[in-house]
N, C-alpha and C positions, 0 to 999 in steps of 0.2 A: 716058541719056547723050547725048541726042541735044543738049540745052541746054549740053552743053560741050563743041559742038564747035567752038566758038573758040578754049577751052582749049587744046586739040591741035595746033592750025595757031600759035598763037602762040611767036613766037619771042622774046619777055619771060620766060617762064617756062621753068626749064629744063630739059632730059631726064632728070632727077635727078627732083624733083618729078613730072611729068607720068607716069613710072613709078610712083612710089609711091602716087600717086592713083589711080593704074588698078587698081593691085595690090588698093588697097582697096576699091575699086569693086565689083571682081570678086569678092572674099569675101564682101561685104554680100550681093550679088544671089545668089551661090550658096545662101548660109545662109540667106536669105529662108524658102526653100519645105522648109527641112530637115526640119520637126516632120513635114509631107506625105508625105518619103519613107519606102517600106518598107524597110529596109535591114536588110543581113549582118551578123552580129555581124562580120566581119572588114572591113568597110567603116566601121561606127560605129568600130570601137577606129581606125581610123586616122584618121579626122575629129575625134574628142578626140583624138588626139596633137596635133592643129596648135595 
């Protein structure tokens, strides 16, 4: 995320956008390493809910 940090400081695009790119950002990077975790069956059934 670091290559978009122009992204962020610019004021052409706007905080509408800039959030939903984050939002998505943020889900990719999380779910990246998901196959990795050991997880709770009550921790999986809420990551399939999303």
């Amino acid at each position: 995320m670091v290559r978009l940090s122009w992204l962020w400081t610019s004021s052409l695009i706007s905080f509408q956008i800039k959030y939903r790119l984050y939002k998505s950002l943020r889900i990719s990077i999380l779910l990246n390493g998901y196959e990795t975790w050991k997880l709770h069956a009550y921790t999986e059934r809420r990551i399939q809910a999303f």
